[in-house]
VOPAGU-2260 file (C-alpha; in pm, 1 decimal, decimal comma):
REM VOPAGU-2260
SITE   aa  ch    i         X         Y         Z
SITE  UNK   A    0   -7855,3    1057,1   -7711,1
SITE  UNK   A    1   -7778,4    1366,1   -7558,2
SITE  UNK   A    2   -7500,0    1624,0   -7737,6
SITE  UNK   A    3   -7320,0    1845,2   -7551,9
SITE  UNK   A    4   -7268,1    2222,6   -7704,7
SITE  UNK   A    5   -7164,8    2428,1   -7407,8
SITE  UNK   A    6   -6889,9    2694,9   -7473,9
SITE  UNK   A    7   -6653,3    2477,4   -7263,3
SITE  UNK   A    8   -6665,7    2228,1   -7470,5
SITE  UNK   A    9   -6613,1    2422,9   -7726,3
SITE  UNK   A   10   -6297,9    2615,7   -7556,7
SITE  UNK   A   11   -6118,6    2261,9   -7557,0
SITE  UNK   A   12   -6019,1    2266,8   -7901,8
SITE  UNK   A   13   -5715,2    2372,4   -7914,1
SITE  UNK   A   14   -5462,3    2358,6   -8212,3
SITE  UNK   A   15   -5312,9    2019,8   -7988,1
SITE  UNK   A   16   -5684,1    1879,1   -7971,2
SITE  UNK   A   17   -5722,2    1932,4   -8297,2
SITE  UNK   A   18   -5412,4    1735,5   -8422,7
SITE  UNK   A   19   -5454,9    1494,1   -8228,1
SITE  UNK   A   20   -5803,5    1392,1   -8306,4
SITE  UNK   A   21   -5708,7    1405,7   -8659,1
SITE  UNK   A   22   -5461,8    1129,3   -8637,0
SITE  UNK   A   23   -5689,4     922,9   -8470,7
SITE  UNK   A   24   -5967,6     949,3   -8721,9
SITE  UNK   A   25   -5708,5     867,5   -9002,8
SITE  UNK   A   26   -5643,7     554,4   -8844,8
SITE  UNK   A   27   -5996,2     493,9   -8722,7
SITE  UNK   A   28   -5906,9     477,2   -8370,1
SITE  UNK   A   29   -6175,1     605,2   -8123,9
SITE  UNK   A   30   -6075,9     896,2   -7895,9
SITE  UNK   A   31   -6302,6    1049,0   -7621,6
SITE  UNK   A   32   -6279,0    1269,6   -7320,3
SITE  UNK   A   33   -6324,6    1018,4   -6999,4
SITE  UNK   A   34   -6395,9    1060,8   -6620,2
SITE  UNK   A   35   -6360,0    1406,3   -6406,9
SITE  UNK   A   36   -6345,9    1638,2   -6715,8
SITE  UNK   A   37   -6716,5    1513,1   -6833,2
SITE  UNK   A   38   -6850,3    1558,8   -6522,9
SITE  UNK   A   39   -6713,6    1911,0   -6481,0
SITE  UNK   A   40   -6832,7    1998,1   -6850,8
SITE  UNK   A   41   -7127,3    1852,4   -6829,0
SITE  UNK   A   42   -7174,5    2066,8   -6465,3
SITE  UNK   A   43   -7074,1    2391,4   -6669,9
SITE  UNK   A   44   -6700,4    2339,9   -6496,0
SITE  UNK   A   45   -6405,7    2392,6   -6734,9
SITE  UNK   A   46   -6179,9    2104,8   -6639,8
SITE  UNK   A   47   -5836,0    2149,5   -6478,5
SITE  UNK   A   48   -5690,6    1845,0   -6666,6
SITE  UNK   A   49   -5832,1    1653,9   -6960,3
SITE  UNK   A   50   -5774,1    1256,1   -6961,6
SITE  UNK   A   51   -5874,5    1076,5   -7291,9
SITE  UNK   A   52   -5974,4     753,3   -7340,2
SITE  UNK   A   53   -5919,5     521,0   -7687,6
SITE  UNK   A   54   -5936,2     197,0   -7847,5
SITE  UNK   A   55   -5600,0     190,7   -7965,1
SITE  UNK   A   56   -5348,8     -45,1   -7732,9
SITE  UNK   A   57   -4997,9     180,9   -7611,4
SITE  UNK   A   58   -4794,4      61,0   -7918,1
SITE  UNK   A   59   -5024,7     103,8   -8180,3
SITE  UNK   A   60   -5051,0     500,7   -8047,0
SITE  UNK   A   61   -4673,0     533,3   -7963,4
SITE  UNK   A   62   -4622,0     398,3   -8334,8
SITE  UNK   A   63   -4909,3     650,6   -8514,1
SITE  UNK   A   64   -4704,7     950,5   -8320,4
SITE  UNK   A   65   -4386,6     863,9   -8351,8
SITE  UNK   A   66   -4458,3     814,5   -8813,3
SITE  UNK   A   67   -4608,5    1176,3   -8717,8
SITE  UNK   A   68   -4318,2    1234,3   -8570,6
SITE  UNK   A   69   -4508,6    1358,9   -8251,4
SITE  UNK   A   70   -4266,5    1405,9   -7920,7
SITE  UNK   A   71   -4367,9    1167,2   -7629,5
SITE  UNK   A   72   -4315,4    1219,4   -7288,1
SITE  UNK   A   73   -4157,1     954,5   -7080,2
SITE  UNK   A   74   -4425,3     889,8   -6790,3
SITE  UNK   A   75   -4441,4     574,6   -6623,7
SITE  UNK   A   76   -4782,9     551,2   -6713,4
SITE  UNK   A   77   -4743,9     314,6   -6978,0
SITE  UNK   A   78   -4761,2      -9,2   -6808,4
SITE  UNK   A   79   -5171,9      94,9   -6744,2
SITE  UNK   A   80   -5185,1     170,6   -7067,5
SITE  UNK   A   81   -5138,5     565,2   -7049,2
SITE  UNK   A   82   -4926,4     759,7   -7301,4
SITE  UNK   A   83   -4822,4    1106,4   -7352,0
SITE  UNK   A   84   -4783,3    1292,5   -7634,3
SITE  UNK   A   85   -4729,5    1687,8   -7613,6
SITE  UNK   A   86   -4841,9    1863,6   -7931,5
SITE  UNK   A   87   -4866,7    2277,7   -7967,9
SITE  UNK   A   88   -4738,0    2301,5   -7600,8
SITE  UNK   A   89   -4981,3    2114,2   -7476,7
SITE  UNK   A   90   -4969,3    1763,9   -7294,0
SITE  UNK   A   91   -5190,7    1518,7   -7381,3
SITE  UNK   A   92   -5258,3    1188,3   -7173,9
SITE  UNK   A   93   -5391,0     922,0   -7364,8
SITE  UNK   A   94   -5532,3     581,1   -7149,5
SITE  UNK   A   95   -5631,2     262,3   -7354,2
SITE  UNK   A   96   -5967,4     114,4   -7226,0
SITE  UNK   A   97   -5877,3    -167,7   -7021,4
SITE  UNK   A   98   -6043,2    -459,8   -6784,2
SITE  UNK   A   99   -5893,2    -495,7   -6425,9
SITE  UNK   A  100   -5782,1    -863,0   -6375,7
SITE  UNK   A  101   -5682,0    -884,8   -6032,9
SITE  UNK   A  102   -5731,6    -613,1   -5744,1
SITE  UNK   A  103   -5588,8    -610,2   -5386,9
SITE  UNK   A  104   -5767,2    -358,3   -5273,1
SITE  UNK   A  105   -5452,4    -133,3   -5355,8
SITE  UNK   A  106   -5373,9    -106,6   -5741,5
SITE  UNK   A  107   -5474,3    -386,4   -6016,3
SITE  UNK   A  108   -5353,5    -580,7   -6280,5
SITE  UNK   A  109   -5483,2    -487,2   -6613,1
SITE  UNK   A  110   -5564,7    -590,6   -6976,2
SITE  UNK   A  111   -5645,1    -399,3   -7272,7
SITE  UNK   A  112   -5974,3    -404,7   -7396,0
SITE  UNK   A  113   -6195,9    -212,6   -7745,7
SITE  UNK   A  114   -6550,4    -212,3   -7515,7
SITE  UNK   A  115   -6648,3     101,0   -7376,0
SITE  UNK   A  116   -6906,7     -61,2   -7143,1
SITE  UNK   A  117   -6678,5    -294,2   -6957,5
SITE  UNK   A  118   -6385,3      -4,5   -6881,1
SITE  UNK   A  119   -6610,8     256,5   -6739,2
SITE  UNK   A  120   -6756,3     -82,2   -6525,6
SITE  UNK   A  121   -6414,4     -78,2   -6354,6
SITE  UNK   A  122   -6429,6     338,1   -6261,5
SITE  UNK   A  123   -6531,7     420,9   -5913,3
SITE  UNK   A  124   -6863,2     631,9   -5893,4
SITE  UNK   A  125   -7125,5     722,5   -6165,1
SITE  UNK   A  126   -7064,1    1075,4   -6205,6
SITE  UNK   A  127   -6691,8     927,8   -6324,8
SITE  UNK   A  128   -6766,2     722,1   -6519,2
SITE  UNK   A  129   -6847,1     874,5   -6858,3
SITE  UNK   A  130   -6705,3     945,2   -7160,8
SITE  UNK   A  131   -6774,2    1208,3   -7412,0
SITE  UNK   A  132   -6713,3    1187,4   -7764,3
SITE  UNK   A  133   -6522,7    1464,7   -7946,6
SITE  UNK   A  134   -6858,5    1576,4   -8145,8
SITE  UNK   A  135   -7031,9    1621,1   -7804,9
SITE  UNK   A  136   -7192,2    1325,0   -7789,9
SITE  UNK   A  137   -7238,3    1171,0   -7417,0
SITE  UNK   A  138   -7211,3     786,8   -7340,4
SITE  UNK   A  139   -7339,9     732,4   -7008,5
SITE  UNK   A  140   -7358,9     341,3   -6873,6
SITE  UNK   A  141   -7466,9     375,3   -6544,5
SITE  UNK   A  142   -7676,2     667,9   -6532,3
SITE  UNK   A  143   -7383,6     887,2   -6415,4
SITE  UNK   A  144   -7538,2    1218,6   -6573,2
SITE  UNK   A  145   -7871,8    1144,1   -6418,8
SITE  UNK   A  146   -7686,8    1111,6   -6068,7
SITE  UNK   A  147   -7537,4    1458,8   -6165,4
SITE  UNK   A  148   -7792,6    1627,5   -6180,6
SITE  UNK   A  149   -7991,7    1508,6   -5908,9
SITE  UNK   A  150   -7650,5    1576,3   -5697,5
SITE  UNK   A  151   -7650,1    1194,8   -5589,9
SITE  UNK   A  152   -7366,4    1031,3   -5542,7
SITE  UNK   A  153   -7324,6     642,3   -5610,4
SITE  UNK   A  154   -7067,0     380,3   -5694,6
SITE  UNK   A  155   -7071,5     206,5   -6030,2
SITE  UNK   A  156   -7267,6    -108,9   -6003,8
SITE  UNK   A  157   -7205,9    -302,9   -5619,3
SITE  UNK   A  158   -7069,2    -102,0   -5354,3
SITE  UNK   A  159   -6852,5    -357,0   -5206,8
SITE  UNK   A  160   -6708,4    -443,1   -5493,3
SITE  UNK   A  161   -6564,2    -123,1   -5621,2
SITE  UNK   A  162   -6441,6     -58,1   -5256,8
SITE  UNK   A  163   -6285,7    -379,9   -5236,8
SITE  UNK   A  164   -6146,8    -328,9   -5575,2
SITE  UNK   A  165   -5954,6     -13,1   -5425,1
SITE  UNK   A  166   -6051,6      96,8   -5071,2
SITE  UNK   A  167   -5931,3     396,3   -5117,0
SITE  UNK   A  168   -6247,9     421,3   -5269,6
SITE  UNK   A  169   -6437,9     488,7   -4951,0
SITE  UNK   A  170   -6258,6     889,5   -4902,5
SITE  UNK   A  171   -6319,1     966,1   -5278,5
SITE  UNK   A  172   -6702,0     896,2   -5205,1
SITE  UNK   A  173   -6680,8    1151,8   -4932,9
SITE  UNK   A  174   -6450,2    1399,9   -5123,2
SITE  UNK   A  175   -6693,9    1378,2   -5400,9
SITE  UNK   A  176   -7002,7    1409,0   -5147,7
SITE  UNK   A  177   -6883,5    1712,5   -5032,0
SITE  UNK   A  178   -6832,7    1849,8   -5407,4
SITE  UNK   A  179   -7119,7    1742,1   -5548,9
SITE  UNK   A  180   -7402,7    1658,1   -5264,3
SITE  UNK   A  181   -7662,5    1957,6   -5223,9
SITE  UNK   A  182   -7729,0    1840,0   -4850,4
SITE  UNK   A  183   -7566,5    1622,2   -4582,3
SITE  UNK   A  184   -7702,6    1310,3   -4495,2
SITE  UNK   A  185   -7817,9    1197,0   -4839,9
SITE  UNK   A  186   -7696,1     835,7   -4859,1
SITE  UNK   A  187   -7785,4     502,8   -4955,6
SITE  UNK   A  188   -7787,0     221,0   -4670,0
SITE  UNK   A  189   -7648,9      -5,3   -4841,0
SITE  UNK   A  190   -7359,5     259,2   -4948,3
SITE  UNK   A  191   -7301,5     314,0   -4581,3
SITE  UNK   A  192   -7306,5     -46,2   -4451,2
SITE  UNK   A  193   -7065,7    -167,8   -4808,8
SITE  UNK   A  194   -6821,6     128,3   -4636,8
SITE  UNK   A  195   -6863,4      49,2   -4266,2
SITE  UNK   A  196   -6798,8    -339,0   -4381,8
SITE  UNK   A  197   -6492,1    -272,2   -4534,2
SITE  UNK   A  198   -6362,6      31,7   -4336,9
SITE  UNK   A  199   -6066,1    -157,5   -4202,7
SITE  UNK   A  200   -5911,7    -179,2   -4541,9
SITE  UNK   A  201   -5798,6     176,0   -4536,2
SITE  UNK   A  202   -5531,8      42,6   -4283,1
SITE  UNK   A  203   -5393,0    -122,7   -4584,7
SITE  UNK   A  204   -5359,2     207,3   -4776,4
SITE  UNK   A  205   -5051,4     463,3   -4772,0
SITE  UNK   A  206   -5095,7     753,0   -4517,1
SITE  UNK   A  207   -5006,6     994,2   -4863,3
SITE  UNK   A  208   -5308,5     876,3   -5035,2
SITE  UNK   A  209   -5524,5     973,2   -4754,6
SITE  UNK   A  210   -5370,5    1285,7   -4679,2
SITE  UNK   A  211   -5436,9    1410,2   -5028,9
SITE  UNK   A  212   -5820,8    1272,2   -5038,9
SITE  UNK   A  213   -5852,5    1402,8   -4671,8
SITE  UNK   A  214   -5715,7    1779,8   -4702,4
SITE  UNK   A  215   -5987,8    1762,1   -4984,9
SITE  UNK   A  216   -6259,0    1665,7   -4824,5
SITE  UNK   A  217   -6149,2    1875,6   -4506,7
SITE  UNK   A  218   -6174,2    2177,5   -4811,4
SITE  UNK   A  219   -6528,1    2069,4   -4913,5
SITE  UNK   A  220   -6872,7    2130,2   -4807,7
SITE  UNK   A  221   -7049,9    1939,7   -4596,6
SITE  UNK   A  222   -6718,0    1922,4   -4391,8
SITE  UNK   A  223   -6880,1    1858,3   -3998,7
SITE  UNK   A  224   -7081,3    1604,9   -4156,0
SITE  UNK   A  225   -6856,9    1370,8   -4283,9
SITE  UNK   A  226   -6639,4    1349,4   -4080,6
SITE  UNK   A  227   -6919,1    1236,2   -3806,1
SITE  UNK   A  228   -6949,2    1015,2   -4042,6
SITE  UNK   A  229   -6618,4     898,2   -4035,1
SITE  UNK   A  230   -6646,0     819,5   -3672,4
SITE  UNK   A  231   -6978,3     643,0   -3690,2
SITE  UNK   A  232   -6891,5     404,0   -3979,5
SITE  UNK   A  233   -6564,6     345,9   -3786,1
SITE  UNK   A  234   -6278,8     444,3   -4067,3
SITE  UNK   A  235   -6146,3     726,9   -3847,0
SITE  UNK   A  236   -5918,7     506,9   -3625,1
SITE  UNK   A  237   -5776,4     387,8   -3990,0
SITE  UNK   A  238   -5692,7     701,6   -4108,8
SITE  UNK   A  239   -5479,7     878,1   -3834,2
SITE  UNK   A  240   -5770,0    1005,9   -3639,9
SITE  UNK   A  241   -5790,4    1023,6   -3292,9
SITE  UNK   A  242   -6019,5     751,1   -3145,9
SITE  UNK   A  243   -6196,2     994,8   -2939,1
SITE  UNK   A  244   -6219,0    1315,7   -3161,8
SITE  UNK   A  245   -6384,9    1603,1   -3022,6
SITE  UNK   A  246   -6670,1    1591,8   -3201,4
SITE  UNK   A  247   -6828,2    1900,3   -3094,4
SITE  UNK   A  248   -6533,3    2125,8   -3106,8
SITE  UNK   A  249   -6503,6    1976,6   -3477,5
SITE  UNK   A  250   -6872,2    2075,9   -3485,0
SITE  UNK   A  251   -6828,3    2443,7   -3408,9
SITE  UNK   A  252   -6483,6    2504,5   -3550,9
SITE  UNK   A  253   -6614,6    2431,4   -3910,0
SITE  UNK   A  254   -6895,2    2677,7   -3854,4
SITE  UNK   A  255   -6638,7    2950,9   -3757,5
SITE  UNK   A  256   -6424,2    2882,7   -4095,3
SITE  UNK   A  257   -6693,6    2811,7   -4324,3
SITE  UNK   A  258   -6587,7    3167,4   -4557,5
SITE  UNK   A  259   -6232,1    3199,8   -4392,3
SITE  UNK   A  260   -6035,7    2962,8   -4671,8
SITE  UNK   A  261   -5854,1    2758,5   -4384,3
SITE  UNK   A  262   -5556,4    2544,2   -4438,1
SITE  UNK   A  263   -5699,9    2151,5   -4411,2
SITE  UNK   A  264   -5495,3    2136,5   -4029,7
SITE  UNK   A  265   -5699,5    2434,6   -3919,7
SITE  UNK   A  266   -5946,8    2246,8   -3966,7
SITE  UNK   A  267   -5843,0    1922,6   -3856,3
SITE  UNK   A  268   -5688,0    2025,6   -3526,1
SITE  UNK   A  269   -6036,4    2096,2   -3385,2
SITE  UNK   A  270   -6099,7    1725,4   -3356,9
SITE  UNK   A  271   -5742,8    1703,6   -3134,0
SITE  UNK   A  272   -5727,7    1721,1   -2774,6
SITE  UNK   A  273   -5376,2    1727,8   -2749,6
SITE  UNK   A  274   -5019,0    1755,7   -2934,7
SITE  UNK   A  275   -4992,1    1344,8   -2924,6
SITE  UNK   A  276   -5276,4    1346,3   -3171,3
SITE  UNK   A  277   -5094,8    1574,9   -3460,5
SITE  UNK   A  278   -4800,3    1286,6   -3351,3
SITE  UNK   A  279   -5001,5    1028,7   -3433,4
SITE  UNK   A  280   -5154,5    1158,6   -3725,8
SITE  UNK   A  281   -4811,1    1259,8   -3872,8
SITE  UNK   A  282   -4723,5     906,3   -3805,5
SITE  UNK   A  283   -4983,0     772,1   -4009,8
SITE  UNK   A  284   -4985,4    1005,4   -4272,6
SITE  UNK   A  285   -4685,5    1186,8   -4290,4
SITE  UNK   A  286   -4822,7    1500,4   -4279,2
SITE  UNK   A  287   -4537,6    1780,9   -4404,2
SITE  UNK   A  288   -4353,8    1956,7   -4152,0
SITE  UNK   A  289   -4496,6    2291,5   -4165,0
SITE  UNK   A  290   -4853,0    2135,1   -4133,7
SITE  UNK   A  291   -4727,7    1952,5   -3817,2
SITE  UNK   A  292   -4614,5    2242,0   -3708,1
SITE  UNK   A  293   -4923,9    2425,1   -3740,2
SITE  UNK   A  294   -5134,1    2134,5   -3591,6
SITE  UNK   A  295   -4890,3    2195,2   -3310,9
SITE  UNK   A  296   -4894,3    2572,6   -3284,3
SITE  UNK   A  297   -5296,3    2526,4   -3269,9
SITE  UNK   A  298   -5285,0    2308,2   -2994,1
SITE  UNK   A  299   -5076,7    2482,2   -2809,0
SITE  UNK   A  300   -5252,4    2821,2   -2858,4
SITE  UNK   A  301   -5597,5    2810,1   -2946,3
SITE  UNK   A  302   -5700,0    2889,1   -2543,3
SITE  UNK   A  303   -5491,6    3120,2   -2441,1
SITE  UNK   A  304   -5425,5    3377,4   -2715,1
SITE  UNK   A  305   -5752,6    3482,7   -2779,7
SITE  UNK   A  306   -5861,7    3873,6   -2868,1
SITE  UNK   A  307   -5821,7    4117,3   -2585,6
SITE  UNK   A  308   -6115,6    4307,9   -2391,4
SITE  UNK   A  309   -6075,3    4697,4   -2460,1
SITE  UNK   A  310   -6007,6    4913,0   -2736,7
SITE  UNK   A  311   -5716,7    4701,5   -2883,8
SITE  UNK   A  312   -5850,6    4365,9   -2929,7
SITE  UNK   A  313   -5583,5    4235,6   -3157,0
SITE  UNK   A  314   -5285,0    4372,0   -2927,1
SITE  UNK   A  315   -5234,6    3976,8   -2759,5
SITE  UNK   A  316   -5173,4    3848,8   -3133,4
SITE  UNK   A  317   -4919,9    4119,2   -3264,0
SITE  UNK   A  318   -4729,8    4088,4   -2896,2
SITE  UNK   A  319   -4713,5    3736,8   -2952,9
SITE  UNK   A  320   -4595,3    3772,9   -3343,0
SITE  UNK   A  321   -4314,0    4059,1   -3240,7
SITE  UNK   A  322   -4190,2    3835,3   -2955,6
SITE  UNK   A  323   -4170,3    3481,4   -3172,2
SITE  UNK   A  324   -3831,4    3422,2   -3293,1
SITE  UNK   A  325   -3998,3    3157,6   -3565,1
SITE  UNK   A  326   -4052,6    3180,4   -3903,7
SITE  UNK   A  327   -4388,1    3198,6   -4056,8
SITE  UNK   A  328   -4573,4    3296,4   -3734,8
SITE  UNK   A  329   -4750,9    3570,3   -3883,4
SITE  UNK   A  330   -4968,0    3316,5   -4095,4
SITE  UNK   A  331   -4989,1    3051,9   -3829,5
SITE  UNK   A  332   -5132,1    3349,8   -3629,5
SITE  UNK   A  333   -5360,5    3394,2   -3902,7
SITE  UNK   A  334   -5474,5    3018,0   -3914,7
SITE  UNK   A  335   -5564,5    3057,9   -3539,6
SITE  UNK   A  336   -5803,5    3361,0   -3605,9
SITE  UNK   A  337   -5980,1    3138,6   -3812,7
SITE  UNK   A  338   -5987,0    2914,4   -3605,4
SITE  UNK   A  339   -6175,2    3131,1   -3378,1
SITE  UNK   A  340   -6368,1    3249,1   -3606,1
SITE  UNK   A  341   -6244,9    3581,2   -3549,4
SITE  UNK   A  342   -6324,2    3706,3   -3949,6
SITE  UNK   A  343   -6260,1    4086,3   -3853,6
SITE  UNK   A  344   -5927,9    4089,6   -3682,1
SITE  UNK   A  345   -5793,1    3827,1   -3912,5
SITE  UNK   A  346   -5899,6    4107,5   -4182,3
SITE  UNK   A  347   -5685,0    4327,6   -3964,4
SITE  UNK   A  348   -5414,8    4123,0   -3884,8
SITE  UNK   A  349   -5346,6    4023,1   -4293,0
SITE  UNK   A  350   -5329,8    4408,4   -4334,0
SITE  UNK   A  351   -5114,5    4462,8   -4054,5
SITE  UNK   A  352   -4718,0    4533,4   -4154,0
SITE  UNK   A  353   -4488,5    4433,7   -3902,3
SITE  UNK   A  354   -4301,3    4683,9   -3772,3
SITE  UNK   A  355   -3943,3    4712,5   -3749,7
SITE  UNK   A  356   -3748,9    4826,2   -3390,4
SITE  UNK   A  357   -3585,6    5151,3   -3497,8
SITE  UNK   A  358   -3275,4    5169,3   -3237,3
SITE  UNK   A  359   -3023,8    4979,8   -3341,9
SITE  UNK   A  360   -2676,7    4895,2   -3089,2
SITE  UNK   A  361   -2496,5    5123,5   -3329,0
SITE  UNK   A  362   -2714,0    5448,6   -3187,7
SITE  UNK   A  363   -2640,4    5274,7   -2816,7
SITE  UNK   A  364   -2278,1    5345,1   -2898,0
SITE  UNK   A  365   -2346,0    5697,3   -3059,7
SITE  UNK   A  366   -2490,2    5776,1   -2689,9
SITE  UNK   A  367   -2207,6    5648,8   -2486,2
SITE  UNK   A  368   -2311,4    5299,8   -2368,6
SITE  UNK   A  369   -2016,8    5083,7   -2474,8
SITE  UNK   A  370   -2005,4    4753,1   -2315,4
SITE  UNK   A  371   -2147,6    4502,9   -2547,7
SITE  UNK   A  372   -2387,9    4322,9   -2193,9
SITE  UNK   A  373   -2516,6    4706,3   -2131,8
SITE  UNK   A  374   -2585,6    4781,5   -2501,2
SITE  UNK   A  375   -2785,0    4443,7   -2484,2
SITE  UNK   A  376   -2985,1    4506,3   -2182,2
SITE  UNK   A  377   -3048,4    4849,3   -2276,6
SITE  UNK   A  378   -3184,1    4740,4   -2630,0
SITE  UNK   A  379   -3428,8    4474,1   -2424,4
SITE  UNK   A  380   -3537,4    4775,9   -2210,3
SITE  UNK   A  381   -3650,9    5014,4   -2509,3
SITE  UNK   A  382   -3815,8    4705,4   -2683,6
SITE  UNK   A  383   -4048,8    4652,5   -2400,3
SITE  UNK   A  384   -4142,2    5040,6   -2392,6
SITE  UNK   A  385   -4205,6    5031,8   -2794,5
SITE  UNK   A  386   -4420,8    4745,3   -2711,9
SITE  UNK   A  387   -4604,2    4914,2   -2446,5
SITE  UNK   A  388   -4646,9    5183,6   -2725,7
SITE  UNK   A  389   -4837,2    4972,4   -2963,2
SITE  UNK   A  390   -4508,2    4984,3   -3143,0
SITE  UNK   A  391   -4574,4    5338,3   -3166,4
SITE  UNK   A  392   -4291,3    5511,8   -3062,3
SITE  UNK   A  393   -3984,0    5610,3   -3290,5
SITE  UNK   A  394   -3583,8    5650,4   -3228,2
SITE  UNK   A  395   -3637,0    6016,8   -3059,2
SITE  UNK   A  396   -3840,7    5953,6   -2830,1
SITE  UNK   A  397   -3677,9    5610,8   -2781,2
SITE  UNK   A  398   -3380,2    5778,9   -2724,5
SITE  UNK   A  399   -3509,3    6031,1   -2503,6
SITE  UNK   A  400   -3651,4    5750,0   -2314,9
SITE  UNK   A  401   -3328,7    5569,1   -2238,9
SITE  UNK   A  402   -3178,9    5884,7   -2099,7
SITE  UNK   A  403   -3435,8    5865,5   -1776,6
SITE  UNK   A  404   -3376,1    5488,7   -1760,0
């Protein structure tokens, strides 16, 4: 059996951990680390969040804490089996093994169980499905640490079934491809085909559980790939996407952003050929407004304002910025560079303070002009010569300039 030593490991045991792992020896209960935090340790990752997995059912945990007189947190997780306790600051989410009895392809039913083999049966892929013992020791039923480090990624045990279990299943494969997978187009056929044969099951799913897996995978490598992918094995029309996704602009978009840290819509509005498709896709998975926005604003955009010829290539974007009367233009502006691929004026552009006009009506009024219409025309007239100044120009010779107008 393999033991794991790494210093991340070792960084885990806090003061909470150490509590905690105390009370379950006393009562001879076992405790170990399960899922995503052994695969990051294991891949020298320390783990955002730490789930733990036991023998003991919900009561007999809730009644060991609560004779330690341990605080639990009210979650609704206890129904599956999950509890809370928070010790030394620190939250600590406790599941009891368990057996799914029924699936619908959304959530299951489930029973409580003491075998290790028989929960990490029910998990979705290999490289989740592990647990790790709090002395470092590594139990591994389907060779999930083997797929690790060959960077493979497979379901536990049938394809089908786990997708059918949960078809959700089918965009954590992907996400997980593009975290794990060294290259694109390393699959198994009979992966592929369980996920083409049960695409249409993602219709069944709620459009907020594919927006979170989707912005993920949209984040993760092997981006262009995938999402061909997507198309060919016919899951895209389930998912929000457009049924005729431009593939190619897709193609060279994610090239231009591959260092630029996008938002997932920058992204994603390369496969869109027009502002019905961010509709659609907000329909589906209600996106939040200031992503539908953006999808919008690329649309809309992405043609036309483009760098200028000439010494002042950025000029078009900062025109367009001082002109917008919206809010949060400046870093839809920058979303569009990306876009473009444009990595050195973006650099510009995030270092670029927007200036402020510096005539105000009150200085209008200093100089004679009283009526409110001329002071407003006036104002519009020395805002297009500040323009023409690269914003430039300050209140003197403003000033000055109003007196040959």
């Amino acid at each position: 059996t393999m033991r794991l030593q790494a210093p991340q490991f070792q960084a885990l045991f806090t003061p909470g951990l150490r509590s905690v792992a105390e009370l379950f020896e006393k009562k001879n209960y076992e405790l170990r680390i399960a899922g995503g935090a052994v695969r990051d340790l294991l891949g020298g990752v320390t783990p955002q969040d730490i789930d733990f997995a036991t023998t003991a059912t919900p009561a007999e945990m809730k009644e060991m804490f609560t004779a330690a007189g341990v605080r639990l947190i009210n979650n609704k997780g206890e129904k599956h089996g999950t509890i809370t306790a928070r010790l030394h600051e620190q939250n600590f989410e406790i599941t009891t093994l368990r057996i799914d009895v029924v699936t619908d392809g959304r959530h299951a039913e489930v029973e409580f169980t003491t075998d290790w083999h028989k929960d990490a049966e029910r998990r979705d892929l290999t490289v989740n499905s592990m647990f790790l013992g709090l002395d470092g020791t590594l139990y591994d039923f389907f060779n999930g640490y083997e797929d690790l480090k060959n960077k493979k990624i497979r379901f536990v045990g049938k394809a089908a079934e786990r997708i059918q279990e949960d078809y959700l299943r089918i965009l954590r494969y992907f996400r997980f491809y593009g975290r794990i997978a060294d290259k694109p187009g390393d699959h198994e056929p009979i992966t592929l085909q369980a996920i083409k044969e049960n695409a249409k099951g993602l219709a069944g799913i709620s459009g907020e559980r594919i927006w979170v897996e989707l912005k993920k995978i949209l984040l993760g490598n092997h981006v262009n790939h995938l999402v061909q992918l997507m198309y060919e094995l016919d899951i895209a029309q389930y998912i929000g996407l457009p049924l005729d996704g431009n593939l190619e602009e897709f193609a060279r978009v994610t090239k231009n952003i591959q260092n630029l840290s996008p938002k997932p819509m920058t992204v994603l509005t390369s496969l869109f050929k027009g502002k019905d498709d961010v509709t659609n896709l907000d329909l589906r998975l209600k996106i939040s407004k200031e992503e539908k926005n953006l999808g919008l604003f690329l649309v809309k955009h992405r043609q036309e304002l483009t760098k200028a010829s000439g010494p002042e290539p950025l000029r078009p974007y900062q025109d367009f910025l001082m002109d917008s009367r919206e809010a949060n233009t400046n870093s839809k502006i920058c979303e569009l560079l990306k876009y473009q691929g444009e990595e050195q004026l973006l650099r510009e552009m995030q270092a670029w303070t927007v200036p402020s006009f510096p005539v105000s009506g009150h200085d209008l009024r200093k100089m004679g002009v009283a009526s409110g219409k001329e002071i407003g025309t006036a104002l519009q007239q020395l805002r297009e010569e500040w323009k023409k100044s690269g914003y430039h120009m300050d209140k003197e010779e403003l000033l000055s300039c109003l007196k040959k107008l």
